[in-house]
Every structure is written in structure tokens, then in C-alpha cells.
DSSP file (Angstrom, degrees, kcal/mol; ACC not computed):
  #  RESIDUE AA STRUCTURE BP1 BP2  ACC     N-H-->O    O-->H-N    N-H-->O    O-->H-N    TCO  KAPPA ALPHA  PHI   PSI    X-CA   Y-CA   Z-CA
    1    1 A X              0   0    0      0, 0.0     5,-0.0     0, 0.0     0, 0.0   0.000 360.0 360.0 360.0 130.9    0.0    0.0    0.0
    2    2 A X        -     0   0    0      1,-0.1     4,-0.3     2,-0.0     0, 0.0   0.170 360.0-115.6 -54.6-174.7    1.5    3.7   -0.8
    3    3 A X  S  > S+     0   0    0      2,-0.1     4,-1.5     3,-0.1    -1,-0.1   0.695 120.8  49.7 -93.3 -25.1    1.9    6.2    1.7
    4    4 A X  T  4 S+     0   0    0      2,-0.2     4,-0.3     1,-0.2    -1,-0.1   0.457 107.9  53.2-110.9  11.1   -0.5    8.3    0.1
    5    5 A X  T  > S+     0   0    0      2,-0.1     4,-2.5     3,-0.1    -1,-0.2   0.638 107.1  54.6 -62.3 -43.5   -3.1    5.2   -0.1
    6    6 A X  H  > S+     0   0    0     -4,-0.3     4,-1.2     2,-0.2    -2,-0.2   0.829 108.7  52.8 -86.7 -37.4   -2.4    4.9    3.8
    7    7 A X  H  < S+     0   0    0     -4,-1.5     3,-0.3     2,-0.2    -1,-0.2   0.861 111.5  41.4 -68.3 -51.4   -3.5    8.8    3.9
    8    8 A X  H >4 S+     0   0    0     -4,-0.3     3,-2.5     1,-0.2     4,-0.4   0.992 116.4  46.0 -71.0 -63.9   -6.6    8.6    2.2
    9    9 A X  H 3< S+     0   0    0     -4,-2.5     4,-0.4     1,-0.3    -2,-0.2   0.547 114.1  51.9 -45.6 -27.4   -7.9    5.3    3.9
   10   10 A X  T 3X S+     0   0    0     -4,-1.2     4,-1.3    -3,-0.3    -1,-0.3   0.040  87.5  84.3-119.3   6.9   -6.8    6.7    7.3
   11   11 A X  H <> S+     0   0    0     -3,-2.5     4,-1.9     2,-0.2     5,-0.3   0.935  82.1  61.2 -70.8 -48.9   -8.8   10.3    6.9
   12   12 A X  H  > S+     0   0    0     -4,-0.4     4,-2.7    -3,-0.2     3,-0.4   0.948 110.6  39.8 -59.1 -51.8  -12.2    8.8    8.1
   13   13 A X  H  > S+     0   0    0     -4,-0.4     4,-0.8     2,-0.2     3,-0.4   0.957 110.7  64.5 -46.6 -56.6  -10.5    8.0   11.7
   14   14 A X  H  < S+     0   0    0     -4,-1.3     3,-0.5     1,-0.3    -2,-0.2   0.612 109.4  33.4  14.9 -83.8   -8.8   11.2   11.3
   15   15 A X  H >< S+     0   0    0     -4,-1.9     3,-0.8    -3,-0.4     4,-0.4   0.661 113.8  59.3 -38.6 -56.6  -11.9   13.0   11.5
   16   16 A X  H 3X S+     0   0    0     -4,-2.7     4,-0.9    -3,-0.4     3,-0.5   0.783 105.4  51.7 -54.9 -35.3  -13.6   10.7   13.8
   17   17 A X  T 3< S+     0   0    0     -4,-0.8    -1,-0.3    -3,-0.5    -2,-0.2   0.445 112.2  45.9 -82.1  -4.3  -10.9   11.3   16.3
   18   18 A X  T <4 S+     0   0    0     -3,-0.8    -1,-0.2    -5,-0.2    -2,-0.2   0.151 107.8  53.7-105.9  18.3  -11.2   15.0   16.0
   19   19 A X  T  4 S+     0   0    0     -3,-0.5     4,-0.2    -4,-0.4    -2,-0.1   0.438 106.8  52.0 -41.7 -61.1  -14.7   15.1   16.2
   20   20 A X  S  < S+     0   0    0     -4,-0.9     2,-0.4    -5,-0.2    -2,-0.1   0.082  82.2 101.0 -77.8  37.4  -14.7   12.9   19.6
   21   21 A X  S    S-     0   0    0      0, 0.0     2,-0.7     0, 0.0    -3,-0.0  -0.893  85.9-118.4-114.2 151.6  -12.0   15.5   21.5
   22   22 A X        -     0   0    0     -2,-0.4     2,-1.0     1,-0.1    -2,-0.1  -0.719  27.3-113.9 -92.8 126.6  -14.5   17.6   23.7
   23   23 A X        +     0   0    0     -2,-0.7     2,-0.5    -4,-0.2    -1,-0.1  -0.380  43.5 165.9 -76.2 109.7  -14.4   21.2   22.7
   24   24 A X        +     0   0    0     -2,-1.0     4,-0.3     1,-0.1     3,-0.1  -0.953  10.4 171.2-131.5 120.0  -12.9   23.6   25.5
   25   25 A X     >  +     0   0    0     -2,-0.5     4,-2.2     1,-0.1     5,-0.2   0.598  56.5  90.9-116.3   4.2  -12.1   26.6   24.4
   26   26 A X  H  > S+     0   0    0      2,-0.2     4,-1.2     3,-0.2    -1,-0.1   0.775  86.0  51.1 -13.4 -74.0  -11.4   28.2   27.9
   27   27 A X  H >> S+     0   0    0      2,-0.2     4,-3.0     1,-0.2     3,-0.6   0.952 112.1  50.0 -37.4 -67.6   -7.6   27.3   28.1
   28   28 A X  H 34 S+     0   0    0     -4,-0.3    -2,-0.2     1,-0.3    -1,-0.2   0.841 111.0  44.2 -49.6 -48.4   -7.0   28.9   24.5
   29   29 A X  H >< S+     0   0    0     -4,-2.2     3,-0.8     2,-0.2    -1,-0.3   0.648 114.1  49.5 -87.0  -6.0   -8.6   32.0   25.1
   30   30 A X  H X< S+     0   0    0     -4,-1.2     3,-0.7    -3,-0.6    -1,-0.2   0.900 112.2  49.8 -78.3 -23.4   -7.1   32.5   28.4
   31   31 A X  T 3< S+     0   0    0     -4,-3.0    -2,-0.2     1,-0.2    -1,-0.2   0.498 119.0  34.6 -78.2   9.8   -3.8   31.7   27.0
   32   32 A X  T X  S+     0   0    0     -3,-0.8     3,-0.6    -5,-0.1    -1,-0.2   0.052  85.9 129.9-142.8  31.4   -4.3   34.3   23.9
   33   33 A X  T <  S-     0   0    0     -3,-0.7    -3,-0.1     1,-0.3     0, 0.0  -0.093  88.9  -4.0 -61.3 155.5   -6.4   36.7   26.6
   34   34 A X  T 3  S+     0   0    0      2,-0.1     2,-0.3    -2,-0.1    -1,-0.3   0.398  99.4 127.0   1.9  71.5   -4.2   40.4   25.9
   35   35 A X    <   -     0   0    0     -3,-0.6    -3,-0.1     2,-0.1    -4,-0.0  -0.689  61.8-134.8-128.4 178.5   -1.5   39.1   23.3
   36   36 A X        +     0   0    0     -2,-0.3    -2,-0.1     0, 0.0     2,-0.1  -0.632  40.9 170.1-169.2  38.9   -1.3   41.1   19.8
   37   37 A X        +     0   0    0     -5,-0.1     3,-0.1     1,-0.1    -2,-0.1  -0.188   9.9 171.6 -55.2 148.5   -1.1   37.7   17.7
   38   38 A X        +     0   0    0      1,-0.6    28,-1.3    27,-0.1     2,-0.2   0.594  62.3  12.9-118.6 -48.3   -1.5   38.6   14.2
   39   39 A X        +     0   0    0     26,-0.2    -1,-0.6    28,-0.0     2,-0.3  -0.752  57.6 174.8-139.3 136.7   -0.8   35.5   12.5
   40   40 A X        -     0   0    0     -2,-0.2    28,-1.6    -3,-0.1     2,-0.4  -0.814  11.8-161.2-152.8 154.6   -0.5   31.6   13.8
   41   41 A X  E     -a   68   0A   0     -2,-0.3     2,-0.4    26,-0.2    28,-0.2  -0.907   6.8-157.0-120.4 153.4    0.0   28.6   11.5
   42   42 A X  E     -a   69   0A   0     26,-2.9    28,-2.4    -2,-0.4     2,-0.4  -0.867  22.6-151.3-113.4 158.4   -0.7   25.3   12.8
   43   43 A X  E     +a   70   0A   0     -2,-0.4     2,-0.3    26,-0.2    28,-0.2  -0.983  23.1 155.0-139.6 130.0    1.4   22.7   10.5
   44   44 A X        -     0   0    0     26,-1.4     2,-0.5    -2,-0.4    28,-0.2  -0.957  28.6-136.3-164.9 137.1    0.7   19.0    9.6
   45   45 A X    >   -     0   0    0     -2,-0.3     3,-0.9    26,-0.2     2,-0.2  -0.919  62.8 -22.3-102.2 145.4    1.2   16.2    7.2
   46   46 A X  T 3  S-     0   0    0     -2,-0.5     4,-0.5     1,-0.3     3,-0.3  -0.588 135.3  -3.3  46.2-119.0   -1.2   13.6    5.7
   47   47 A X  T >> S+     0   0    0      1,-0.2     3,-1.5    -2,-0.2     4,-0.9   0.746 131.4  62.7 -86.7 -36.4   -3.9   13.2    7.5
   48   48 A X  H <> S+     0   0    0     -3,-0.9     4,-5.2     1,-0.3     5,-0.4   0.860 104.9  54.9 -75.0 -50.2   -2.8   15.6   10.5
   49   49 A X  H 34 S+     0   0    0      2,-0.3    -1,-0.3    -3,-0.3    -2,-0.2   0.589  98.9  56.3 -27.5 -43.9   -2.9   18.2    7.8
   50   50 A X  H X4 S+     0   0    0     -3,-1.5     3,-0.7    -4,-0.5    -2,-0.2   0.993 114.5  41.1 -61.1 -86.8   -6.6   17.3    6.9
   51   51 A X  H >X S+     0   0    0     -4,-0.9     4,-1.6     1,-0.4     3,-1.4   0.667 107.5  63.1 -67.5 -37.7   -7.4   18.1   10.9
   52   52 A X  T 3< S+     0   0    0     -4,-5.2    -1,-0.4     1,-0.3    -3,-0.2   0.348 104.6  53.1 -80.3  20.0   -4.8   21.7   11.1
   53   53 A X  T <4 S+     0   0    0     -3,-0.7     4,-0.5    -5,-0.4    -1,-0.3   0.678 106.2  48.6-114.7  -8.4   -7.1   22.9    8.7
   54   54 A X  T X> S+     0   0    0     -3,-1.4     4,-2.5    -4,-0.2     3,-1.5   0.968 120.4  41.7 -52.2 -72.6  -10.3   22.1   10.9
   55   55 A X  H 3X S+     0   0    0     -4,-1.6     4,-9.9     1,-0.3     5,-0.2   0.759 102.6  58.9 -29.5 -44.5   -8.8   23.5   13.2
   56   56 A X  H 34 S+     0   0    0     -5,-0.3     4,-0.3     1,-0.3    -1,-0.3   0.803 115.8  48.0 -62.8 -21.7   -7.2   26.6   11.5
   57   57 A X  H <> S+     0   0    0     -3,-1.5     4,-1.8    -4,-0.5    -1,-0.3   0.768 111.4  41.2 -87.9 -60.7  -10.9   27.3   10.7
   58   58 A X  H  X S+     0   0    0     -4,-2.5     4,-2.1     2,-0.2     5,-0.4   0.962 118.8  50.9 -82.8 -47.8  -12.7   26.8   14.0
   59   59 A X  H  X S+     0   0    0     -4,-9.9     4,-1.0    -5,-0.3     6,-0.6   0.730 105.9  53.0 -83.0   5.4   -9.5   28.9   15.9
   60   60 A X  H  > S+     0   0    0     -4,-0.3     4,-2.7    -5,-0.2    -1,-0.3   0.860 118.4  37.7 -82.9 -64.2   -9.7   31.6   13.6
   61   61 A X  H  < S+     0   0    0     -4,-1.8    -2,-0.2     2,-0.2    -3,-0.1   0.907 125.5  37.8 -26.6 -51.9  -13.9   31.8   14.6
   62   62 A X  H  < S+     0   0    0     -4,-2.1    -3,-0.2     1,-0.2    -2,-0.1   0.976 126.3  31.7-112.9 -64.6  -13.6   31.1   17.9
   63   63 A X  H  < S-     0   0    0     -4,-1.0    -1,-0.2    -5,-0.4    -3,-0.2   0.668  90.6-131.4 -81.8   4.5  -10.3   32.9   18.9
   64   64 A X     <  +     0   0    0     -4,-2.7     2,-0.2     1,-0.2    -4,-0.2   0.815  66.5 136.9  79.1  15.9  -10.9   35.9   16.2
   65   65 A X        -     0   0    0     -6,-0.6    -1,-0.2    -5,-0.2   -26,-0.2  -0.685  64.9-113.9 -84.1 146.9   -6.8   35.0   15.4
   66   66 A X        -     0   0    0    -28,-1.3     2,-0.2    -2,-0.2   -28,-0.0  -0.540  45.7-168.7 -45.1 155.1   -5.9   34.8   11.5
   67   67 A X        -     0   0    0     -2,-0.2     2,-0.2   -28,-0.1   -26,-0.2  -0.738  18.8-178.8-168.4 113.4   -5.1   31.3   11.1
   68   68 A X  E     -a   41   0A   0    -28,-1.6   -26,-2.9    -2,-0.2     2,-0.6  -0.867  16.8-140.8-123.5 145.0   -3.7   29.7    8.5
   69   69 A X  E     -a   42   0A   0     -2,-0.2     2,-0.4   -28,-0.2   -26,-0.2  -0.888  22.2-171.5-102.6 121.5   -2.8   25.5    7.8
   70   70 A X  E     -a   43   0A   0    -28,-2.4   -26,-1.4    -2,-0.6     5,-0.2  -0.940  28.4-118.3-107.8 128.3    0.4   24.6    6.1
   71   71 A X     >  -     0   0    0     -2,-0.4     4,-1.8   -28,-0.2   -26,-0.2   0.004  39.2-114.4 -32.3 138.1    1.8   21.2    4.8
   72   72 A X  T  4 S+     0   0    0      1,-0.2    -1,-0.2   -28,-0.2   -27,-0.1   0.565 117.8  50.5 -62.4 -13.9    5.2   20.4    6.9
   73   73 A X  T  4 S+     0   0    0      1,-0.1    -1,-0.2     2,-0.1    -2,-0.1   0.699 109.0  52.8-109.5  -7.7    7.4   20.8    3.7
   74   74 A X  T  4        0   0    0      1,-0.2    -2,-0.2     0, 0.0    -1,-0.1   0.914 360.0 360.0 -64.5 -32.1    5.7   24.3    2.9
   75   75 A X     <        0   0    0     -4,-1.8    -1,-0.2    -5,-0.2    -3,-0.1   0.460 360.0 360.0 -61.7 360.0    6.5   25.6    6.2
């Protein structure tokens, strides 16, 4: 099986496990409480990649941050 076989087939858990993580977004916004963040990239490959761009998406909503996801050899 390729690597990028193993990527595809391995998305739907992917997703499933970052579904089932319980959303607290308490921590985050105390930790980004009076900082002057402009910018953050979250960074990921295969399937991790998939999920920093859920993310980059919901922490851009939720903490009002730009937020962008990049592949680990773009970064």
C-alpha cells in the first residue's frame, strides 16, 4: 500500500478522532487573553494536515486569530 493510499484510507478515523475530543475553548482563550497575535500557522502532514485545517478554521472563529494551515514541507 502507498503512503499516500495509507493517507486517504486513514482520513475517516482522522476526522472521527477529532470530532470525539470535547471542545474547551477556555484554556486557549485564556492563553491568547491580551497578546497582539497577528498570525499563527498550525502545520501537519497527511492526515494531520486534513485536521490543522479544521482547526485553523474553528481557531480563527472562535479565537478571532488569522489562522492559516500549512503542509510540513511548505512551512
Amino acid at each position: 500500500m502507498s503512503r499516500l493510499d495509507a493517507y486517504i484510507r486513514e482520513t475517516p478515523a482522522a476526522v472521527q478522532r477529532l470530532l470525539d475530543v470535547p471542545t474547551n475553548f477556555a484554556p486557549l482563550r485564556a492563553a491568547f487573553a491580551g497578546r497582539t497575535w497577528r498570525k499563527i500557522w498550525i502545520v501537519g502532514s497527511g492526515t494531520s494536515l486534513f485536521a490543522s485545517e479544521i482547526a485553523a478554521d474553528v481557531w480563527e472563529e472562535t479565537l478571532g486569530v488569522d489562522t492559516e494551515a500549512l503542509g510540513a514541507l511548505r512551512f
